[in-house]
Backbone atoms as SQL, in Angstrom:
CREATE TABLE atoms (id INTEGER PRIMARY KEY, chain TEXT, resi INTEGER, resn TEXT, atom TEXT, x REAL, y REAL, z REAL);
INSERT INTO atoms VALUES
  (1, 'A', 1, 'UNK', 'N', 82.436, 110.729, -67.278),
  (2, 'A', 1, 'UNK', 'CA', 82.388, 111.226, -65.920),
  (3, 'A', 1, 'UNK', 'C', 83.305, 112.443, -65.825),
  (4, 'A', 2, 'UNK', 'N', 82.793, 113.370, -65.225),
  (5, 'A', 2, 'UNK', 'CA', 83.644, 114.440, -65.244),
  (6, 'A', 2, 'UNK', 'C', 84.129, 114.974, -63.958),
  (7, 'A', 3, 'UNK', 'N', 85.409, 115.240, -63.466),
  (8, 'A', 3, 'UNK', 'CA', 85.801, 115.436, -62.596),
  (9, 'A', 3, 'UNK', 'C', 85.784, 116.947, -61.965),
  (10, 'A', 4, 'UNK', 'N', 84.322, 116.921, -60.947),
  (11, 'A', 4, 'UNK', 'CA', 84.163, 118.108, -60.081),
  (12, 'A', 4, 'UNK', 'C', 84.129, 117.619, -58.680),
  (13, 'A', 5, 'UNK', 'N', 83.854, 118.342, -58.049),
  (14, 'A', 5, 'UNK', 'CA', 83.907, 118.611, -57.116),
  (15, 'A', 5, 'UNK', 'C', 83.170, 117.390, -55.721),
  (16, 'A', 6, 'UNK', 'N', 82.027, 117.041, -55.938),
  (17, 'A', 6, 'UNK', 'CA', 81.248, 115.927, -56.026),
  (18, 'A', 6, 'UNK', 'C', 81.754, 114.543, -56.362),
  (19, 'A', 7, 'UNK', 'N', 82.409, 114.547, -57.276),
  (20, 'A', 7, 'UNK', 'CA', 83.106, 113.170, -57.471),
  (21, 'A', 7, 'UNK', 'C', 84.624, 113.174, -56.538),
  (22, 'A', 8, 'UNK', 'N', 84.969, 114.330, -56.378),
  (23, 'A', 8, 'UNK', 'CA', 86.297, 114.353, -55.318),
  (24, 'A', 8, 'UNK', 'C', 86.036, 114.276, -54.291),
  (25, 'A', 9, 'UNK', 'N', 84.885, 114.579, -53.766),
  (26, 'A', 9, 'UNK', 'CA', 84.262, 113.983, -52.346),
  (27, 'A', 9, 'UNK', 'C', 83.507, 112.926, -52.209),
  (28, 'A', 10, 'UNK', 'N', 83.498, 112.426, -53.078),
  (29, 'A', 10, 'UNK', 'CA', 82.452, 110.746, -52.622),
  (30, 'A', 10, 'UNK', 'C', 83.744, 110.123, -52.980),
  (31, 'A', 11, 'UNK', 'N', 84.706, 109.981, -53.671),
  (32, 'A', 11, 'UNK', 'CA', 86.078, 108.980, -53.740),
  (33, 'A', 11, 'UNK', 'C', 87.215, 109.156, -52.329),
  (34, 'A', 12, 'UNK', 'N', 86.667, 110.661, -51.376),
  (35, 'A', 12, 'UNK', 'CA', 87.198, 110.760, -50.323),
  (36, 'A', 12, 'UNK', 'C', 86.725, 110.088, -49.060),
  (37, 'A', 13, 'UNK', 'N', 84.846, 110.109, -49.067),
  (38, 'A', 13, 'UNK', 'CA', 84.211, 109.645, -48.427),
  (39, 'A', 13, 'UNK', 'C', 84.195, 108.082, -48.508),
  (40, 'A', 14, 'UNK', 'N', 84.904, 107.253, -49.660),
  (41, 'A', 14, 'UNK', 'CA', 84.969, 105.960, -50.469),
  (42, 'A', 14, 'UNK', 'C', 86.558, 105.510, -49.776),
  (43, 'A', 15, 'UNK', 'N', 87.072, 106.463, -49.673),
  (44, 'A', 15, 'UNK', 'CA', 88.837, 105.960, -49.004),
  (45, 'A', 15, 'UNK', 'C', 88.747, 106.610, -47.186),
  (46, 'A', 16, 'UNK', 'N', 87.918, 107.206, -46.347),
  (47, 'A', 16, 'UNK', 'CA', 87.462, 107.325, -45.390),
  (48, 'A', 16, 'UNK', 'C', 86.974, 106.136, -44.988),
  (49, 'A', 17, 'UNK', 'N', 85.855, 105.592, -45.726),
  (50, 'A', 17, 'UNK', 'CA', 85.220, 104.560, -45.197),
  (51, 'A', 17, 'UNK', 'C', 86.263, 103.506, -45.213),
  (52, 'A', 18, 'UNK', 'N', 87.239, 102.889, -45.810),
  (53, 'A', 18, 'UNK', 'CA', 88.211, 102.194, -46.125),
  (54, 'A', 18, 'UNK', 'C', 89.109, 102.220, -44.773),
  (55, 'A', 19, 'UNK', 'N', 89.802, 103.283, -44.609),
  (56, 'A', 19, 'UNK', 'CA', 90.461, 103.668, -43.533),
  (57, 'A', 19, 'UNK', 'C', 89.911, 103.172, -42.478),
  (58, 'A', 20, 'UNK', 'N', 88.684, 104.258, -42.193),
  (59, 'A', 20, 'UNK', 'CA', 87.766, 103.505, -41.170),
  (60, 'A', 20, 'UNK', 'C', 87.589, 102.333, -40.358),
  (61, 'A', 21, 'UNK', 'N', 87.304, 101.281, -41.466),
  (62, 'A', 21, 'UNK', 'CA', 87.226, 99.631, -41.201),
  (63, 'A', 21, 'UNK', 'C', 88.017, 99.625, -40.573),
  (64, 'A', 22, 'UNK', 'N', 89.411, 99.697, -41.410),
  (65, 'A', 22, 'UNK', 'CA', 90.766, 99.172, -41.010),
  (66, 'A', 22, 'UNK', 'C', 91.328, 99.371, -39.712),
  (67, 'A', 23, 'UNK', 'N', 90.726, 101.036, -39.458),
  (68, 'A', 23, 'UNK', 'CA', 90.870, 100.955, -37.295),
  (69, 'A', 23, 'UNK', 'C', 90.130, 100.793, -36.584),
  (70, 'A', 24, 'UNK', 'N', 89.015, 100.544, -36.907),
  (71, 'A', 24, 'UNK', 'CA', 87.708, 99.530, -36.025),
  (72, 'A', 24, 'UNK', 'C', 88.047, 98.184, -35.640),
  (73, 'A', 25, 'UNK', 'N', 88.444, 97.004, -37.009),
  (74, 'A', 25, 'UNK', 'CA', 88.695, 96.248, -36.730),
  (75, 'A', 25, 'UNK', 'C', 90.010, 96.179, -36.267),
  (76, 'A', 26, 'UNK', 'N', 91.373, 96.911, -36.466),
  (77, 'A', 26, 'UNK', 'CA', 92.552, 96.842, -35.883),
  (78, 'A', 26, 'UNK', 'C', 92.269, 96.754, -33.895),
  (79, 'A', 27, 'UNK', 'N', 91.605, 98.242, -33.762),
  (80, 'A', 27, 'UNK', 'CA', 91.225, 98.550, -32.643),
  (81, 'A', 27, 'UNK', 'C', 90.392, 96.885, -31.747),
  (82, 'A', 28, 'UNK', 'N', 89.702, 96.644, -32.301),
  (83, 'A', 28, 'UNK', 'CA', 88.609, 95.073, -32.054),
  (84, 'A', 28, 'UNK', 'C', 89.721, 94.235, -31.670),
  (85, 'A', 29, 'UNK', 'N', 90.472, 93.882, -32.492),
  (86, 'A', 29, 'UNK', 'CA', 91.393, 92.844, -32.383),
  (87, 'A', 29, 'UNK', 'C', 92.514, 93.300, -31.450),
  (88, 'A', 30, 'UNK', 'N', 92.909, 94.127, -31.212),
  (89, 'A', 30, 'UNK', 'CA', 93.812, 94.856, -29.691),
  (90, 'A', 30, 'UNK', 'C', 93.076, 94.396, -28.658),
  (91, 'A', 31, 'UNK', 'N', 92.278, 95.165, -28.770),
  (92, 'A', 31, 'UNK', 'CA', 91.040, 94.659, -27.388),
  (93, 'A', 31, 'UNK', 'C', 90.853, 93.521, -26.747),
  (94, 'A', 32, 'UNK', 'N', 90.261, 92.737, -27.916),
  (95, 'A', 32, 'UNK', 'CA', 90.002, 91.684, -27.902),
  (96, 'A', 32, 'UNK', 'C', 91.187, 90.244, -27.524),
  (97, 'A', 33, 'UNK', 'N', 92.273, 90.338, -28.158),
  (98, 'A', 33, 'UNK', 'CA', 93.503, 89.428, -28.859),
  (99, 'A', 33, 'UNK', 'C', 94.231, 89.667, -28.157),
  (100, 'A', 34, 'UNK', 'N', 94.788, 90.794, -27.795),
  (101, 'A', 34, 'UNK', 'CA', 95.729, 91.294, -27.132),
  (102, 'A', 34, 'UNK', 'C', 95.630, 91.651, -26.296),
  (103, 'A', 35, 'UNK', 'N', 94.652, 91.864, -25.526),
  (104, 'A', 35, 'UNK', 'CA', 94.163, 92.287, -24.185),
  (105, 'A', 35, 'UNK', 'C', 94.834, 93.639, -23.685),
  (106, 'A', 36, 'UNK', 'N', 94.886, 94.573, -24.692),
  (107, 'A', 36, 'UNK', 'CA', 95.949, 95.843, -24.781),
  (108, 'A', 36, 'UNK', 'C', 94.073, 96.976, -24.129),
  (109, 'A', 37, 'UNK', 'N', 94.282, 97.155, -23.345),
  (110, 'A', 37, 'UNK', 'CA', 92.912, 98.336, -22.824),
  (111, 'A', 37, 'UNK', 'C', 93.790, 99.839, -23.058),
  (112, 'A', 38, 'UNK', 'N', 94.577, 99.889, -23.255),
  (113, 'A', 38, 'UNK', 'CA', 95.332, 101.168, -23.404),
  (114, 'A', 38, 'UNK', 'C', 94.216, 102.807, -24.452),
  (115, 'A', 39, 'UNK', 'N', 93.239, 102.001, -25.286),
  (116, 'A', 39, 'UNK', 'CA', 92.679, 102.949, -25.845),
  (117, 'A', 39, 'UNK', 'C', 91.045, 102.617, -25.403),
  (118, 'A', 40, 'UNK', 'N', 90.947, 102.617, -24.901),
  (119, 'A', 40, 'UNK', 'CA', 89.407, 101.779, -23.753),
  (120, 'A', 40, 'UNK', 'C', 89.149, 103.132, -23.800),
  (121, 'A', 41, 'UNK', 'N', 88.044, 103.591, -23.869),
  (122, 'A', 41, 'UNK', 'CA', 87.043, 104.691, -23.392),
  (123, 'A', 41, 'UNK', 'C', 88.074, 106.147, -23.209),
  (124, 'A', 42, 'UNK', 'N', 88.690, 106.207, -23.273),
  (125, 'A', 42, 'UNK', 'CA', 89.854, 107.283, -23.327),
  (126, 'A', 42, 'UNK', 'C', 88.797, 108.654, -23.321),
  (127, 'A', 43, 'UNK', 'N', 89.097, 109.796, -22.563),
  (128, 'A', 43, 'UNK', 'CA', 88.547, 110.730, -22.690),
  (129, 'A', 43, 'UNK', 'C', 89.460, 112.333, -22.191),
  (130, 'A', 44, 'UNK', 'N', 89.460, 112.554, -22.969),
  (131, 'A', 44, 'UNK', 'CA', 90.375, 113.982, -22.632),
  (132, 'A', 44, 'UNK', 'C', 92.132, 113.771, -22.283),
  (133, 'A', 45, 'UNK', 'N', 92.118, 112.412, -23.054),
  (134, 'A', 45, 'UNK', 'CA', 93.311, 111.984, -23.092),
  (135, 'A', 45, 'UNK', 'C', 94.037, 111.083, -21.805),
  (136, 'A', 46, 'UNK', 'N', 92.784, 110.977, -20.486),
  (137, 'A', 46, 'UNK', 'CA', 92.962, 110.493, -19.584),
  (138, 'A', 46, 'UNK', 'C', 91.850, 108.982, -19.922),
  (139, 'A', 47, 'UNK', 'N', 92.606, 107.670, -19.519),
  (140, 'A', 47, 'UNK', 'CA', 92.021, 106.158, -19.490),
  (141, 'A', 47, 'UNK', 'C', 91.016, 106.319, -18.118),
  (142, 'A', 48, 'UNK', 'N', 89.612, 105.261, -18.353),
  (143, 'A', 48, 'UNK', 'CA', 89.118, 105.592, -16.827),
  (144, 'A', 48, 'UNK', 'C', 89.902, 104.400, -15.395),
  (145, 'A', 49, 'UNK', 'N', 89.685, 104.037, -14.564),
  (146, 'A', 49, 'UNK', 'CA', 90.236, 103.580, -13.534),
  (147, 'A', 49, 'UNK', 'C', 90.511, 102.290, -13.413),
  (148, 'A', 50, 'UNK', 'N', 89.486, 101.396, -14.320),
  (149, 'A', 50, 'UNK', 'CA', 89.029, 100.356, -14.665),
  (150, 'A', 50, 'UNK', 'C', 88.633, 100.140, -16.078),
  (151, 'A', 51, 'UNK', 'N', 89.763, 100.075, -17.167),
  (152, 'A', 51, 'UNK', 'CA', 89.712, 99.806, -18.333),
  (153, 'A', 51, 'UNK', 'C', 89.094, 98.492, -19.053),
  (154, 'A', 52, 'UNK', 'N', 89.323, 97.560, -17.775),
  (155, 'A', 52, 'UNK', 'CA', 88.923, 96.384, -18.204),
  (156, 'A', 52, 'UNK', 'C', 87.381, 95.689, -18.494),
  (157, 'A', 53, 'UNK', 'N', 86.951, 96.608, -17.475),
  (158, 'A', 53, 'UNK', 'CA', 85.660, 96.873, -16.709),
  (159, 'A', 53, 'UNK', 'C', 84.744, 97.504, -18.611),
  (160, 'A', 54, 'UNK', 'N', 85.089, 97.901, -18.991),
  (161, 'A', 54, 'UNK', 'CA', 84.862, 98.721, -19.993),
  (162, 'A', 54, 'UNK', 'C', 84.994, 98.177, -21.757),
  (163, 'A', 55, 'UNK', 'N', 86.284, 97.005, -21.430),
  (164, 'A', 55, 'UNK', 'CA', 86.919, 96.442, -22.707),
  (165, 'A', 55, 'UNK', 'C', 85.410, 95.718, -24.221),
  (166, 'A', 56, 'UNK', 'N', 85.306, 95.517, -23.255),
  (167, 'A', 56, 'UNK', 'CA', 83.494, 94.223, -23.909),
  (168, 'A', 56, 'UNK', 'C', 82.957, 95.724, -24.720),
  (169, 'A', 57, 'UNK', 'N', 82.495, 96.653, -23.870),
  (170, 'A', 57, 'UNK', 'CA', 81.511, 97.777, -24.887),
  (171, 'A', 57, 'UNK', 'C', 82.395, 98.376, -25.934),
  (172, 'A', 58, 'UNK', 'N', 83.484, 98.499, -25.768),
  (173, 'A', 58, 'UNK', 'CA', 84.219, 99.324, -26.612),
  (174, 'A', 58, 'UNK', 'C', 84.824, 98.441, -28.079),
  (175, 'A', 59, 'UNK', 'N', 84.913, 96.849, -27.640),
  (176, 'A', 59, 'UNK', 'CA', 85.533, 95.893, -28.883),
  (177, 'A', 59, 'UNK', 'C', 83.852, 95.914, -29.587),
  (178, 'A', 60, 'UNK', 'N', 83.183, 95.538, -28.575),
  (179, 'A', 60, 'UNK', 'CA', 81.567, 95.411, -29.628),
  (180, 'A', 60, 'UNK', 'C', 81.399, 96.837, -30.387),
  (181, 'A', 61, 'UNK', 'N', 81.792, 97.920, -29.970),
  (182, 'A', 61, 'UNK', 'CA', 81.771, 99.408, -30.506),
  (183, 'A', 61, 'UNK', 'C', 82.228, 99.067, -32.014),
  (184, 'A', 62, 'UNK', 'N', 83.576, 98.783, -31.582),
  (185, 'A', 62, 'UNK', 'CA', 84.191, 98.627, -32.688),
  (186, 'A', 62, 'UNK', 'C', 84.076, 97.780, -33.643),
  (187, 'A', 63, 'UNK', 'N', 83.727, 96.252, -33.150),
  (188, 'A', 63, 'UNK', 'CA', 83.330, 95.281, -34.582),
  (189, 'A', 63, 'UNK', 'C', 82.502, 95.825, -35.198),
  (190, 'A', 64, 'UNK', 'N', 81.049, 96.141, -34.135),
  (191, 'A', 64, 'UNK', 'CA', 80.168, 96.891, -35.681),
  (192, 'A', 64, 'UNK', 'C', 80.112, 97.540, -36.541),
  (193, 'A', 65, 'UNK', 'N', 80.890, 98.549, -36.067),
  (194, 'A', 65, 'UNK', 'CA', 81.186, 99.791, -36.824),
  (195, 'A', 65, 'UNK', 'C', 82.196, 99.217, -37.776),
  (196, 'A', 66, 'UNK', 'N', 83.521, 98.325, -37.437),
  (197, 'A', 66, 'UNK', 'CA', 84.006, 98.276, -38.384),
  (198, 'A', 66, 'UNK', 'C', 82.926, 97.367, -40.179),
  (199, 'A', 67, 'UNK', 'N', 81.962, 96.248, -39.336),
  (200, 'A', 67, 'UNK', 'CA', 81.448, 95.545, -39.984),
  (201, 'A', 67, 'UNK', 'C', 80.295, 96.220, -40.888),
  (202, 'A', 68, 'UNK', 'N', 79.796, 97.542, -40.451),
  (203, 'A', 68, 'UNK', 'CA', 78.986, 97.864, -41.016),
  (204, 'A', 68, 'UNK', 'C', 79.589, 98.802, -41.979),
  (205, 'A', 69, 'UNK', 'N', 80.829, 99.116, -41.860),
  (206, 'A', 69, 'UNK', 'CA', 81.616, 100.590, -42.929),
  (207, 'A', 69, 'UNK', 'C', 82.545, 99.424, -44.136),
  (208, 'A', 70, 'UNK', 'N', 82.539, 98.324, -43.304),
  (209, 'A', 70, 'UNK', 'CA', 82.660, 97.421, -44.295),
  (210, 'A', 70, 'UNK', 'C', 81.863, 97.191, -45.819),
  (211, 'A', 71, 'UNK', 'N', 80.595, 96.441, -45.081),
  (212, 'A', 71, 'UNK', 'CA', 79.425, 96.643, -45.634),
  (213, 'A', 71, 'UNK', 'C', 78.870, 97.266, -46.594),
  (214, 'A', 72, 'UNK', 'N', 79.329, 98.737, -46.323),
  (215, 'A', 72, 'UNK', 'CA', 79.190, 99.852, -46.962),
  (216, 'A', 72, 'UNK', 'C', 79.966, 100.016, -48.366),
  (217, 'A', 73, 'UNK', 'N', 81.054, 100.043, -47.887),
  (218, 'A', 73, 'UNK', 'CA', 82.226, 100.224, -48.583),
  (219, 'A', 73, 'UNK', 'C', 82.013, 99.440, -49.823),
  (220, 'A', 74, 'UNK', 'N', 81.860, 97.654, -49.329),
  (221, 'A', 74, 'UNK', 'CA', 81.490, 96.742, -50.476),
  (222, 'A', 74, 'UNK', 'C', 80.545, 97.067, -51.573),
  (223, 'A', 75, 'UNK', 'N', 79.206, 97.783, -50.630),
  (224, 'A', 75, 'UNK', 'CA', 78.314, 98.020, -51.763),
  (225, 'A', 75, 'UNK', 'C', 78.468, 99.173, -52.640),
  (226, 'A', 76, 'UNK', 'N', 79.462, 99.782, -52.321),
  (227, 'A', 76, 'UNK', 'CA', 79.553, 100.831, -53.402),
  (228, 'A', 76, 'UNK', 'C', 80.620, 100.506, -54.378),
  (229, 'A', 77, 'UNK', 'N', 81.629, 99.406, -53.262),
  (230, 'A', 77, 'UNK', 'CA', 82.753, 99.144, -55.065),
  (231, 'A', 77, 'UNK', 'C', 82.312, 98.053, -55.486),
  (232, 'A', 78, 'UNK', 'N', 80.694, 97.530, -55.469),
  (233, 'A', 78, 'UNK', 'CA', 80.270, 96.191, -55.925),
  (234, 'A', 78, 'UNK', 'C', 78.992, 96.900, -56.772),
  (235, 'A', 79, 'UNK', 'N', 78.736, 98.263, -56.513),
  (236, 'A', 79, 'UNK', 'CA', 77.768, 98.746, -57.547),
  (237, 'A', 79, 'UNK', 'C', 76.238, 98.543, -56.745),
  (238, 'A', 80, 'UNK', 'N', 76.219, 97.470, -55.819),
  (239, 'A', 80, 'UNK', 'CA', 75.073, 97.513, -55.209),
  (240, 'A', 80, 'UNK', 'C', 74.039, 98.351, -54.562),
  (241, 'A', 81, 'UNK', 'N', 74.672, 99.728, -54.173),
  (242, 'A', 81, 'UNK', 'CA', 73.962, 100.658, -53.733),
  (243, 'A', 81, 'UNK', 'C', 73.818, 101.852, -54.549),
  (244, 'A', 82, 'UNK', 'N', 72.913, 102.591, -54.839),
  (245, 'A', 82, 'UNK', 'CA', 73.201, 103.960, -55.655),
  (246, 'A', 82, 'UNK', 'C', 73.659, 104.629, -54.770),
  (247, 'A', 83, 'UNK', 'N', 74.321, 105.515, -55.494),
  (248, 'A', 83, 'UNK', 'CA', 75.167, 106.400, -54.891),
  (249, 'A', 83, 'UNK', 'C', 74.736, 107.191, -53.162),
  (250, 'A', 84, 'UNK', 'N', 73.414, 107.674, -53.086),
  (251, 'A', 84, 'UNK', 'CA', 73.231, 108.021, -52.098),
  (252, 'A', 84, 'UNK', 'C', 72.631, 107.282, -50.630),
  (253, 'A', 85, 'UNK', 'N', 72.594, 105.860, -51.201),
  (254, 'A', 85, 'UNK', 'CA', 72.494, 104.843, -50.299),
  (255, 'A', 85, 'UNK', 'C', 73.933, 104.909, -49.436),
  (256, 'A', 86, 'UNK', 'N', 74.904, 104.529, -50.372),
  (257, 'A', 86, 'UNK', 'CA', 76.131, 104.324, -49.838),
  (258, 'A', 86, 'UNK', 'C', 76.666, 105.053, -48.946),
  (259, 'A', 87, 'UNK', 'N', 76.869, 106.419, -49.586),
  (260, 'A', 87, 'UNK', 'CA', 77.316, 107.870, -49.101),
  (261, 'A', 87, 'UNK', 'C', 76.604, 107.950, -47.685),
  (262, 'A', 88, 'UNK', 'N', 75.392, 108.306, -47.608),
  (263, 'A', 88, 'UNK', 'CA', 74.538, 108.175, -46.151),
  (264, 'A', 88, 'UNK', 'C', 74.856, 107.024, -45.241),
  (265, 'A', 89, 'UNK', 'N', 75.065, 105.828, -45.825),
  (266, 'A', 89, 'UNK', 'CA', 75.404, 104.376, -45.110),
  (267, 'A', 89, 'UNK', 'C', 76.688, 104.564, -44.503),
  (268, 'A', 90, 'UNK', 'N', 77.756, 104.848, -44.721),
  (269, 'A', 90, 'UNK', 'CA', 79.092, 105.644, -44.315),
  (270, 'A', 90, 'UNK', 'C', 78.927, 106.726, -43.529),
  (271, 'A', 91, 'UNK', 'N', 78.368, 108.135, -43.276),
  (272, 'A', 91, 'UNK', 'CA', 78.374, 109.283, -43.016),
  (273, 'A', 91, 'UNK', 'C', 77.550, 108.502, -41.753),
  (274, 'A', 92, 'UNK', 'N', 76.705, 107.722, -41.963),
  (275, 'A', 92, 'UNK', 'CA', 75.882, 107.533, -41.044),
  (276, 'A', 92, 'UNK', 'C', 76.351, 106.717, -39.687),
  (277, 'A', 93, 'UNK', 'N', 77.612, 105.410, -40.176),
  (278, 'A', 93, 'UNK', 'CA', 78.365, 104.599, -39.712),
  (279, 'A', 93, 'UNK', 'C', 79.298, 105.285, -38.870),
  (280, 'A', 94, 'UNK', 'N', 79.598, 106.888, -39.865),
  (281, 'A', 94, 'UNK', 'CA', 80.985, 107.427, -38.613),
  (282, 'A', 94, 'UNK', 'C', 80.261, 107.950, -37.614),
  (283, 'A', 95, 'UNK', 'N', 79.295, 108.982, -38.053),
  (284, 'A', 95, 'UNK', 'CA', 78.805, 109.332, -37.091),
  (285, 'A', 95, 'UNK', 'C', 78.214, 108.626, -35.079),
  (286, 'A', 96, 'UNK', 'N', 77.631, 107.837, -36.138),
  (287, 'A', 96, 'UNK', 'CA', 77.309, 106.496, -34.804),
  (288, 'A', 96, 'UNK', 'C', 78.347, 106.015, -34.011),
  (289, 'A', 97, 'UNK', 'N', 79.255, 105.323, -35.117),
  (290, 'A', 97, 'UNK', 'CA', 80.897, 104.805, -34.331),
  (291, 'A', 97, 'UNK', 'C', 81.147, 105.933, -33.521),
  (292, 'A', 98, 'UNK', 'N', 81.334, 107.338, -33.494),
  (293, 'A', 98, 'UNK', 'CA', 81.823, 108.430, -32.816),
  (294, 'A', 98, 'UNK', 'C', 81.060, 108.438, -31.740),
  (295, 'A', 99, 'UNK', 'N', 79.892, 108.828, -31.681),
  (296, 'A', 99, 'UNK', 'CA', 79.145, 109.097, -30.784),
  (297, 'A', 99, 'UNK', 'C', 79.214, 107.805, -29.919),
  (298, 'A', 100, 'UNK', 'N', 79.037, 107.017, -30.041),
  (299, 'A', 100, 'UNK', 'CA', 78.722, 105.803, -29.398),
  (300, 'A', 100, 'UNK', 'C', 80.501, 105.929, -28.332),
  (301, 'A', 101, 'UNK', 'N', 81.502, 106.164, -29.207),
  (302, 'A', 101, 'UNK', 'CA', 82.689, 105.862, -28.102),
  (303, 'A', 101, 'UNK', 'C', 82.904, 107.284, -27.370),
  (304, 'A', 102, 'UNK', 'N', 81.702, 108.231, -27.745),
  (305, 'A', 102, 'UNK', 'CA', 82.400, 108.865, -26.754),
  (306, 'A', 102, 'UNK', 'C', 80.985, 109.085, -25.726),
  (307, 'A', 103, 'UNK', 'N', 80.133, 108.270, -25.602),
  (308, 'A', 103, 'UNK', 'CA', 79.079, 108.053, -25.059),
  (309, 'A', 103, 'UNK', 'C', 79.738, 106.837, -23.635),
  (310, 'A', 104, 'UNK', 'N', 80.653, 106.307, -24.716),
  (311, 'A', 104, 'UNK', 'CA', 81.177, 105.014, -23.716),
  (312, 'A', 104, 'UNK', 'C', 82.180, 105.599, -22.444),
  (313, 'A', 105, 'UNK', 'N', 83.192, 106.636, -23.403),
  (314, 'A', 105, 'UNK', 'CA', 83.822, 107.363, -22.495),
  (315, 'A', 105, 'UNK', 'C', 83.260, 108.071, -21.039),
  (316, 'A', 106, 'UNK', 'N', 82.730, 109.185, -21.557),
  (317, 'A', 106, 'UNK', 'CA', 81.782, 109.569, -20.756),
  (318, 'A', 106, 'UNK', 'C', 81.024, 108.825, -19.435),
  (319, 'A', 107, 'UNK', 'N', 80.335, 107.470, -19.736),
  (320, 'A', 107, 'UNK', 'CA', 79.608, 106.852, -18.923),
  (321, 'A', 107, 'UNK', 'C', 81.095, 106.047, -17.987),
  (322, 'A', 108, 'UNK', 'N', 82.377, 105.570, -18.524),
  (323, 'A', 108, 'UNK', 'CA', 83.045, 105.392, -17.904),
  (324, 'A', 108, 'UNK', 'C', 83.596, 106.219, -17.003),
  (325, 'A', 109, 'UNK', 'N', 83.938, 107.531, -17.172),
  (326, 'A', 109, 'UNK', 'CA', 84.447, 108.166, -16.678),
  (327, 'A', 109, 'UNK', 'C', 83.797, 108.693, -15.757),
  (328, 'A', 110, 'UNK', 'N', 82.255, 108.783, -16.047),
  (329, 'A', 110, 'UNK', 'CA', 81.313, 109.682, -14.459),
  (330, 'A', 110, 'UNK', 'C', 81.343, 108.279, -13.597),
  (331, 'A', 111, 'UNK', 'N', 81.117, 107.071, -14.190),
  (332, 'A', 111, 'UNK', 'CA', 81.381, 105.736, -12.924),
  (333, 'A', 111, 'UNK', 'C', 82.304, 106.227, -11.964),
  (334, 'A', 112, 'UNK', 'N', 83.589, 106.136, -12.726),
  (335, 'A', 112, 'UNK', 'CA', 84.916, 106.387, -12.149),
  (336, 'A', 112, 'UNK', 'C', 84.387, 107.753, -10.848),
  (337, 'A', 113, 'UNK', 'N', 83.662, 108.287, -11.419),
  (338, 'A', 113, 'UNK', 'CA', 83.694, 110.154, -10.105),
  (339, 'A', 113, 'UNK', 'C', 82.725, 109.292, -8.960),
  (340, 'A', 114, 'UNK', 'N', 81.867, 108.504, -9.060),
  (341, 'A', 114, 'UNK', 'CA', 80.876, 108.209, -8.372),
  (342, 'A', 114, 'UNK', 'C', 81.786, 107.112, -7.735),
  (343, 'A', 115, 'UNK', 'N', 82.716, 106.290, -7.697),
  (344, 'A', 115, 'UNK', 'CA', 83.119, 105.560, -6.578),
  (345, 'A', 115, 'UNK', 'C', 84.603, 106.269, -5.734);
């Protein structure tokens, strides 16, 4: 195996996805465990009015995402996926996780203008 360029970015995209998990599910278990809403739908650095109101979409945000970058992660240090299964399965996981919380934000925050 020779070390270019390609292999320094899929072992980055391989410790991303790693990371990842680890604040999905950290984040899940705040939420959830701790009843901490402090990072609830957050948008422009402002919480919306009613964090609590919000807590349920944002821990489910997060288990999946953490469960599916999990997922991911496994099948590539278990050999199960070829390489571009994996890679896409990850890229695909952040992307979604992102969009999705700031989809959540958003819909919290125009609630918040409308009452």
């Amino acid at each position: 195996m020779q070390l270019d360029a390609s292999v320094i970015l899929a072992w980055l995209l391989l410790l991303l996805g790693v990371a990842l998990a680890a604040l999905c599910l950290k984040r899940a278990w705040t939420i959830i465990v701790r009843r901490n809403y402090a990072e609830v739908a957050v948008r422009r650095g402002e919480r919306p009015r009613q964090p609590e109101r919000w807590a349920p979409y944002a821990a489910g945000i997060h288990l999946v995402g953490g469960a599916l970058m999990i997922g991911a992660v496994l099948c590539a240090l278990l050999g199960l996926a070829p390489f571009g299964t994996w890679t896409s399965a990850i890229g695909l996981t952040l992307w979604a996780y992102l969009f999705a919380l700031s989809m959540l934000a958003r819909t919290a925050h125009r609630a918040d203008q409308r009452t």
